[in-house]
N, C-alpha and C positions, 0 to 999 in steps of 0.2 A: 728338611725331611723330618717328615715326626719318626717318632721312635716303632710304632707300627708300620709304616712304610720300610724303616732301615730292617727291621724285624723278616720281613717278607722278601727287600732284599738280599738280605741274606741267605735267608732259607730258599730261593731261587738259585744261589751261587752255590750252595752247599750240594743241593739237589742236585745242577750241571756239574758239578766236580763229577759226582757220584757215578752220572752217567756216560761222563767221558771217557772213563778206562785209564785217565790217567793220574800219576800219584798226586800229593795234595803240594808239592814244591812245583810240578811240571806243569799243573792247572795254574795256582799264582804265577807265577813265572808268563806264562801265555797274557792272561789277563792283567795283569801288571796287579798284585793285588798284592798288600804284606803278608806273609805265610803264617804269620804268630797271631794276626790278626782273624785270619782265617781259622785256626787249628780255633780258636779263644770263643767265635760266633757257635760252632760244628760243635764243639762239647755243649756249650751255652744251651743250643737248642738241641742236642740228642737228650739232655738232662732236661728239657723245659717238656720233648716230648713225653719222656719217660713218668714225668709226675701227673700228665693229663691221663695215660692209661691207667694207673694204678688209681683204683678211689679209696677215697680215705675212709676211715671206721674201722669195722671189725673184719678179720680172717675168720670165715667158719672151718672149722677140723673134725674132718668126717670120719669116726672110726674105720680103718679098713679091718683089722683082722678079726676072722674069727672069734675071740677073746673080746672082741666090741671095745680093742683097745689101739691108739695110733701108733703106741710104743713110743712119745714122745711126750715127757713131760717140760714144764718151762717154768721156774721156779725168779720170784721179781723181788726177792728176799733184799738185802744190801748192797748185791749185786744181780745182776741176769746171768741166770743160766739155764742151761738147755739140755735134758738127759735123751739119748734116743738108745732105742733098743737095738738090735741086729737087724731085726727086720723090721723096722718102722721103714715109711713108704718115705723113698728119698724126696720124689715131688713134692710132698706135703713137707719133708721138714723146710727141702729150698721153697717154697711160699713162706714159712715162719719167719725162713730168717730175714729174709727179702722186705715184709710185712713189719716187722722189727727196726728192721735197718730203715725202713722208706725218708723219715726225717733227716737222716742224714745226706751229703752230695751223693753219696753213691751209694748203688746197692750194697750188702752185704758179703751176696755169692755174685760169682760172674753170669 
């Protein structure tokens, strides 16, 4: 089986999990399948989808307030850091941090 084929089958088992209503021990267990082995494809490809949706380059940041300011500065000094105001727009900082984080396994924020 090539690695595209095993790819698909997976993501077919993952997707039947999904739609069975039943937990991910109760589906292996049925199908005779290792659960670790399972749990390991299901991150594999929720993380392999995840990087197809987000495209890589730049975050634009659209001033929202009045003041023509996001209330969120991001300083790339010796270290990263990130000032936000009171009212800076949550959605846009969770894009920043998100957009920041992307290179790493996992997002930033949940």
């Amino acid at each position: 089986m090539t690695r595209r084929q095993r790819r698909a089958s997976w993501r077919r088992l993952v997707a039947k999990q999904a739609e069975s209503g039943l937990s991910a021990a109760a589906f292996c267990h049925r199908h005779r399948l290792n659960l670790h082995q399972f749990y390991r494809w299901r991150r594999w490809l929720r993380n392999d989808e995840a990087e197809r949706n987000h495209a890589p380059g730049f975050l634009e940041l659209v001033p929202y307030s009045p003041r023509g300011r996001s209330g969120i500065r991001i300083r790339l000094g010796p270290e990263l850091s990130i000032e936000v105001d009171r009212d800076c727009d949550l959605s846009t900082l969770r894009a920043v941090v998100n957009a920041l984080g992307r290179n790493e396994t996992r997002p930033c924020l949940p």
